[in-house]
Every structure is written in C-alpha cells, then in structure tokens.
C-alpha positions as CSV (number, residue, x, y, z in Angstrom):
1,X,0.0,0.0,0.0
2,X,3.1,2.1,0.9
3,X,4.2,1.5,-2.4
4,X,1.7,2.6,-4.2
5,X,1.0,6.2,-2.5
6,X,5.0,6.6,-3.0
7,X,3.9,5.9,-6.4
8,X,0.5,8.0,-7.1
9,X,2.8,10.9,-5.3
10,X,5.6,10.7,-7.6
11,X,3.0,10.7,-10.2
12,X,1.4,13.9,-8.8
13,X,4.9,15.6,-8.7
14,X,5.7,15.1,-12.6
15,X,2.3,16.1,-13.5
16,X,2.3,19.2,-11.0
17,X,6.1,20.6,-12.3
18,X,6.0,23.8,-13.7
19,X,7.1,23.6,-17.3
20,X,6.5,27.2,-18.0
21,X,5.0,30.6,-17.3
22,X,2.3,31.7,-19.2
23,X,1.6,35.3,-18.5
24,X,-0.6,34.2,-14.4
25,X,-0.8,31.1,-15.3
26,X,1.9,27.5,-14.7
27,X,1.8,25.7,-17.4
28,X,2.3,21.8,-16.1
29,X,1.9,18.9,-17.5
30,X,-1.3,18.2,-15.4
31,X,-2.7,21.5,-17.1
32,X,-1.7,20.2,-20.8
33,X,-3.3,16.6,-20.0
34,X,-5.9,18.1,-18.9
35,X,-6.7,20.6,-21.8
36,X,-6.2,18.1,-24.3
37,X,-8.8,15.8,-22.8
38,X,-11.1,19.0,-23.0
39,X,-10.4,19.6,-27.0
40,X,-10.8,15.7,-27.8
41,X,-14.3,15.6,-25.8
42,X,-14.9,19.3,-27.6
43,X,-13.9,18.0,-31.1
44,X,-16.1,14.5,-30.1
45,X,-19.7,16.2,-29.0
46,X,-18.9,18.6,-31.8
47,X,-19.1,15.8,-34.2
48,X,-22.0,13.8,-32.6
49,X,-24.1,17.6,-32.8
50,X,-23.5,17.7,-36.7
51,X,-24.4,14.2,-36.7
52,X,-27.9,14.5,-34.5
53,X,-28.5,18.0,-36.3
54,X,-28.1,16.8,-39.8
55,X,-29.5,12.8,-40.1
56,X,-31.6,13.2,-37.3
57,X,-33.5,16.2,-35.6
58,X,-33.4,17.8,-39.0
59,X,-34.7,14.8,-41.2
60,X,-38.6,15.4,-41.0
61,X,-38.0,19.1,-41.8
62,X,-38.6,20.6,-45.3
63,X,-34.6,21.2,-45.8
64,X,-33.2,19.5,-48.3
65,X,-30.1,16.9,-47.4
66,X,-27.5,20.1,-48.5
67,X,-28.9,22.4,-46.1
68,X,-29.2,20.0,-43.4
69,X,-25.7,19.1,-43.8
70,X,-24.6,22.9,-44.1
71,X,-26.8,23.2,-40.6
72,X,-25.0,20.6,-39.3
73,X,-21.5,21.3,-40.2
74,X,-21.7,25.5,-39.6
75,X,-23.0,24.3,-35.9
76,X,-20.2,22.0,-35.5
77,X,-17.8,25.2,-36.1
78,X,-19.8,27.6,-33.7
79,X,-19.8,25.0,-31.0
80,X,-15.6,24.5,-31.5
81,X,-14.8,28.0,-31.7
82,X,-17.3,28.6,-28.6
83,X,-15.8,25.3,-27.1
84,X,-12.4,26.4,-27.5
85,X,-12.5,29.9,-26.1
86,X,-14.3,28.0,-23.1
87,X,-12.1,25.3,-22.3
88,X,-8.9,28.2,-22.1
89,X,-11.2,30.3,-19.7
90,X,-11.2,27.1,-17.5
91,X,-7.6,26.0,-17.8
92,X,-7.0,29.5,-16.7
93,X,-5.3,31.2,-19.7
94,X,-5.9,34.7,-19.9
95,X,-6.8,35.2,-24.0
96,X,-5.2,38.4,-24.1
97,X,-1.5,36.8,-23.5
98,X,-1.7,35.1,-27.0
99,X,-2.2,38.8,-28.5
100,X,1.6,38.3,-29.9
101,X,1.3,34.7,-31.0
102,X,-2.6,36.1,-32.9
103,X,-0.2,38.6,-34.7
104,X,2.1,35.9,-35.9
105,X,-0.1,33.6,-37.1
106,X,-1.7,36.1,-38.9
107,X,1.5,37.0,-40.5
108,X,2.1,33.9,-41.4
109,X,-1.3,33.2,-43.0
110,X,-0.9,36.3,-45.0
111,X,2.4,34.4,-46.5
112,X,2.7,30.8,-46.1
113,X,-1.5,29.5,-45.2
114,X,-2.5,31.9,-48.1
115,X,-4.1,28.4,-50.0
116,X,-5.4,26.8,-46.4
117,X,-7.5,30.4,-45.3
118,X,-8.4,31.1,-48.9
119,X,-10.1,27.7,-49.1
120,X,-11.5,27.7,-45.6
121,X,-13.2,31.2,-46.2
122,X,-14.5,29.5,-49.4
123,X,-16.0,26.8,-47.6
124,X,-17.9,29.2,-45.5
125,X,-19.0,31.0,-48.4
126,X,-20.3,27.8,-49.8
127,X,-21.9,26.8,-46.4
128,X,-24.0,30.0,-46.2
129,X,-24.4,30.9,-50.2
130,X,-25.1,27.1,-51.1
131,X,-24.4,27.5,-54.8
132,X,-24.0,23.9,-54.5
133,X,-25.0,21.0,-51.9
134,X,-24.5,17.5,-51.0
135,X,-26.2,15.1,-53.5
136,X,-25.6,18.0,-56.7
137,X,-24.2,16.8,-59.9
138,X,-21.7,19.1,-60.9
139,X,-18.5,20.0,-63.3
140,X,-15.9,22.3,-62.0
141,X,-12.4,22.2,-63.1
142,X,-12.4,18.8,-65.6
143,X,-14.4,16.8,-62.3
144,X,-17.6,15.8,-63.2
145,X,-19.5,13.9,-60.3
146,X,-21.7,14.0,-57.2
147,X,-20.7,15.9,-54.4
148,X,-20.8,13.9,-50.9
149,X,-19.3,16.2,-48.7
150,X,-18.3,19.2,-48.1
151,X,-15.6,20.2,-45.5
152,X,-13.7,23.1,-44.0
153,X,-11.3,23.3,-46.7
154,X,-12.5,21.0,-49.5
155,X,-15.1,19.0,-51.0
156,X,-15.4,15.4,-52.0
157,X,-16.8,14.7,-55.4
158,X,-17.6,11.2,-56.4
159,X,-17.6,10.1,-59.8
160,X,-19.3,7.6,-62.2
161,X,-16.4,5.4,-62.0
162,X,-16.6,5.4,-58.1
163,X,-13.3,7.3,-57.5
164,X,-13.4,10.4,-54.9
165,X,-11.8,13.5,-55.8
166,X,-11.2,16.2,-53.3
167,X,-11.9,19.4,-54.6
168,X,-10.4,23.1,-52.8
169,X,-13.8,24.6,-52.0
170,X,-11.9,27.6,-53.5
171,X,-12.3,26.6,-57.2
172,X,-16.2,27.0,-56.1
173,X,-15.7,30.2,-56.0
174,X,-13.1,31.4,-58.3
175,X,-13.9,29.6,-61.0
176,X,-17.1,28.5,-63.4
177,X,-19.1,26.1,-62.2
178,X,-21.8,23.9,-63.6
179,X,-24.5,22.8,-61.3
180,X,-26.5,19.9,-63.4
181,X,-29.3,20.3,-60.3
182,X,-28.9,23.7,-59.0
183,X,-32.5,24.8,-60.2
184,X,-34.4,21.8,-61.1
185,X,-33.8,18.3,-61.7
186,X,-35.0,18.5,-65.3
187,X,-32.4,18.2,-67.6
188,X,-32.4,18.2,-71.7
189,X,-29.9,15.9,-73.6
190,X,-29.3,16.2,-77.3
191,X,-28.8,13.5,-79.5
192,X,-27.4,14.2,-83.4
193,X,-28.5,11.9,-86.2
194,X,-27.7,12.1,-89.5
195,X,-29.6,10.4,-92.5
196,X,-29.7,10.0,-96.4
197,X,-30.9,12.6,-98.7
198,X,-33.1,10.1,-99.8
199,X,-34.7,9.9,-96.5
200,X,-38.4,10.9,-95.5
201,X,-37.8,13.7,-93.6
202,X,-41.4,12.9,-91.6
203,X,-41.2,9.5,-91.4
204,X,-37.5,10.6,-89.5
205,X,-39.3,13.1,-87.2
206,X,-41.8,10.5,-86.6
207,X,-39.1,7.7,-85.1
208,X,-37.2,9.5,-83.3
209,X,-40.4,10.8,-81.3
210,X,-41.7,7.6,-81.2
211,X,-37.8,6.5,-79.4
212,X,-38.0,9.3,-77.0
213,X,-41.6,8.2,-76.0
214,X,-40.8,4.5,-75.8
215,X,-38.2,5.0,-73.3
216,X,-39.2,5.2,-69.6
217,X,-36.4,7.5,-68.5
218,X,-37.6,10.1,-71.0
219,X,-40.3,12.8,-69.3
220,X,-44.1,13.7,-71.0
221,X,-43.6,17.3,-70.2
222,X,-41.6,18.7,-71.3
223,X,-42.5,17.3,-74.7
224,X,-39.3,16.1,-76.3
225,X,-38.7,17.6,-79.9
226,X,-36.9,16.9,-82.9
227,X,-34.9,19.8,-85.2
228,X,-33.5,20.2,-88.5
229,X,-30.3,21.0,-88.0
230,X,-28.7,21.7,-91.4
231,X,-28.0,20.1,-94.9
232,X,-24.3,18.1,-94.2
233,X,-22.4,17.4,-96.6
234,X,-23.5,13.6,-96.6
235,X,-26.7,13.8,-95.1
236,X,-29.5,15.6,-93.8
237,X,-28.2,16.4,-89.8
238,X,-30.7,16.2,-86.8
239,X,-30.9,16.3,-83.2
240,X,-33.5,14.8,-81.0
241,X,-33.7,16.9,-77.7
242,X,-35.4,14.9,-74.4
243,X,-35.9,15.7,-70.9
244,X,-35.2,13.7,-68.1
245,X,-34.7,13.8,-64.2
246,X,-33.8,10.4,-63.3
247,X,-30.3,10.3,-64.9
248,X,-28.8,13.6,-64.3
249,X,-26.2,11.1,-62.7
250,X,-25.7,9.2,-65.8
251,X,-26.4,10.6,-68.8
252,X,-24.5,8.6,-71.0
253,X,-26.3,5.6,-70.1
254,X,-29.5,7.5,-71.7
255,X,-27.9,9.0,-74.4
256,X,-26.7,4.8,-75.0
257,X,-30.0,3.8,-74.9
258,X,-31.8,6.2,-77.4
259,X,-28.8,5.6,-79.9
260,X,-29.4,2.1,-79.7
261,X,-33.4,2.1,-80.0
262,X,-32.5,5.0,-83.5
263,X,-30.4,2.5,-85.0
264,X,-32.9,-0.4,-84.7
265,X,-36.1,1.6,-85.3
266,X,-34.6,3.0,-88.6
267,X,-33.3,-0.1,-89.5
268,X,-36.5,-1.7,-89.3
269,X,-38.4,1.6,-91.3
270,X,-35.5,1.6,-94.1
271,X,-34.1,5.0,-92.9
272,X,-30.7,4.4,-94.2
273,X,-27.9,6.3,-92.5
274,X,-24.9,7.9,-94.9
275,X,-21.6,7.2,-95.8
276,X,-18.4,10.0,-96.4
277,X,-19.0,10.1,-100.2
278,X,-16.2,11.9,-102.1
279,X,-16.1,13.0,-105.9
280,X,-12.2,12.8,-107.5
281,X,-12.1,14.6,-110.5
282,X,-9.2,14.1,-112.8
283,X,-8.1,16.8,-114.6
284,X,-5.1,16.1,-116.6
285,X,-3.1,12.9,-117.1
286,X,-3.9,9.4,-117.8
287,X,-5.3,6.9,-114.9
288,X,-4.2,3.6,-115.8
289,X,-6.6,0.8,-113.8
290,X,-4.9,-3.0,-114.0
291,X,-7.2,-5.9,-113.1
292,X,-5.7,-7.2,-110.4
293,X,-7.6,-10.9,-110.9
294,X,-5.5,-12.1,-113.5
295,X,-2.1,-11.5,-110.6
296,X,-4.3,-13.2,-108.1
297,X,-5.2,-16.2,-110.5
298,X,-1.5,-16.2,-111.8
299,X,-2.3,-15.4,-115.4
C-alpha cells in the first residue's frame, strides 16, 4: 500500500512541475493533460451535434439533405470556436497573452496558409451561399461527379467510375461552375442523327419521337422535340432533344440507350444512314486501272 502512495505521489509531482510561465498562469503537465482531454471531448460532442442535427433532428423538416448538412457542419464550427474559447477560460489562460502569438499567425497566413484560409473562407462562403450542396451533380475544373461532402477546406466529389476527388472549395468560387441540379432536376440531352438525302424527312421526325416516348427515363412534359439542324455534306443532320430527371447522374447511359433504339427503329423503317462520299475529279493525265484478278489467279 506504501508502495503505491509513493507511487500515485511521484505521479502527482511530474504532473504538477512547472514547465513554463504563461503570462498568471503554470503551465504543467497536469494542465496540458488536462486541456487536451477537454479539445478531444470538444472535437467528439462537436461531431456527434453535426451528426444528430443533420441525419436526425433535422430529417422530418422541409430542408433538403444540402442544407441539413450545411446546418450541421456550420453548428459543428460555432460549437468549436465557442468550445475552444471556453475550455482556455477554465484551464485558466488569460486570452489576451496570446495577442503576440494572434499577430504571428496572422503574419504567417498572410504568407505561407495563403491556399489553407483562402479555401477555408471559401467553404464558408459555400456553407452559407449554397451554390452547390451535397447530392448536386456538378462540373468544375475537368471533375464531373456527385458531391458527398463538403468540408472546411474541400469537398469530395464522387464520380461515375466510383473514385473520390477532393476538390479546394476555393475553385467553387473562383472559377465557373456547372450545377446539373442547381435549379431543377430536369435536364435536356441532345442526340445528333444524321440520314440519307433520300430519307423521308417525316417519317424521320416521326421515329425519333416515337424513341423518345418509348423509353421510360424520357419525361411527358416537357414534350421532347426533334430539329432540322442543317444540310451536311452527306446527309440531312438532326438532333432529338429529351428531358429527363432520373439520370442527371448518368447521362451517358441514356444517351446509349436512345442511340441504340435509333439504330434499330430505322433499320426496321428503311431510314438508311450515310456514308463520307467523295467526288475525284481528274483533270489532266492518264489513270491507268490493271485488273488485279489475273495477278491473283496467276495469269
């Protein structure tokens, strides 16, 4: 029993040594232990509050998933920077003795963490703007995909081939973006066919609407539409133009499927489609054309 009090008191003397001075404040090792058992339990509830906000309280609300997730997340940061500012009240650290080490980090953001605040600040803009959300289908930068998350300082897009890119939220905001879904779910895919000049141009307009309304993914309203795009220089060109909301996330799995159905519905109808046809025109000089059977036979 001796043993161990010698032992919980030599414990209690490493923890309680003085390591530093921090303007009122002894900075031991008792007081770091203790401080970083307050941020892990800070950064923990944090997390479980986005959580509980986000896939829970906020689920049989009108919000959408993006703005319950940009609930959820922008609460996570109050409660940190709240947390934080709390937690060095207790531990007894006076805020204004880091006055000196505010000014260097901010001297150092304004030349090394340029990249890590300008995305950061960008997330927050994306947070409160919402120009995009998670479950939009967007293009920024070459990345086409479905955004999952979004972060702090970036955001994870996931592709049609299943591979997550992390995206800087600041190319959301410094560069064009393309939101497939930002104001409706309808979207119009064009199709370009091209036929024979000896092709009935109705009977053409007639199959491809009867494609568009054969397939499922295709919508009523709007009506889909076929144009006369121009006279090509081996056909007659056209585009079929459909509307659908169901495979925003795919759209070459439509655009797949109406090809195949043209191809079959105008083979069945006759509708032949055109070959690159050329006119040579000789001038001056002589062709000379051998019959190459009599080499082949061996006459």
């Amino acid at each position: 029993m001796d043993v161990l009090i010698k032992i919980f008191e030599q414990i209690e003397k490493i923890l309680d040594f003085s390591i530093m001075k921090l303007g009122n404040t002894q900075i031991t090792f008792w007081l770091i232990l203790y401080f970083l058992i307050q941020l892990f339990l800070l950064f923990y509830l944090a997390g479980k509050l986005r959580v509980f906000l986000s896939e829970k309280l906020l689920v049989h609300s009108k919000l959408d998933v993006g703005a319950r997730q940009a609930v959820g997340t922008i609460s996570r940061y109050v409660v940190l920077v709240l947390g934080f500012l709390v937690i060095l009240q207790t531990v007894g650290l006076n805020l204004t003795t880091f006055n000196v080490i505010a000014g260097a980090v901010s001297v150092g953001i304004g030349f090394g963490l340029q990249n890590i605040a300008s995305n950061f600040i960008s997330g927050l803009i994306i947070l409160f703007e919402r120009p995009i959300k998670v479950g939009d289908r967007i293009e920024v930068g070459g990345v086409i995909g479905d955004v999952i998350a979004i972060a702090a300082r970036s955001t994870t897009v996931l592709t049609n081939d299943n591979i997550a890119i992390i995206v800087p939220n600041s190319k959301f905001v410094t560069e064009n973006v393309v939101n497939w879904q930002y104001t409706d779910e309808k979207l119009r895919f064009r199709i370009p066919i091209s036929v024979s000049y000896s092709s009935n141009i109705e009977k053409v307009k007639s199959l491809l609407l009867e494609v568009a309304k054969e397939n499922q993914q295709v919508l009523i309203d709007p009506l889909s539409s076929v144009r006369f795009l121009s006279f090509g220089d081996n056909g007659l060109n056209f585009e079929l133009c459909v509307w659908s909301t169901t495979t925003s996330h795919r759209q070459g799995t439509l655009i797949s499927e109406l090809n195949f159905a043209i191809f079959s519905k105008f083979t069945d109808n006759a509708i032949e489609f055109p070959y690159p046809q050329r006119d040579l025109h000789i001038r001056s000089g002589v062709l000379e054309i051998n019959n190459l059977s009599k080499f082949q036979t061996g006459d």
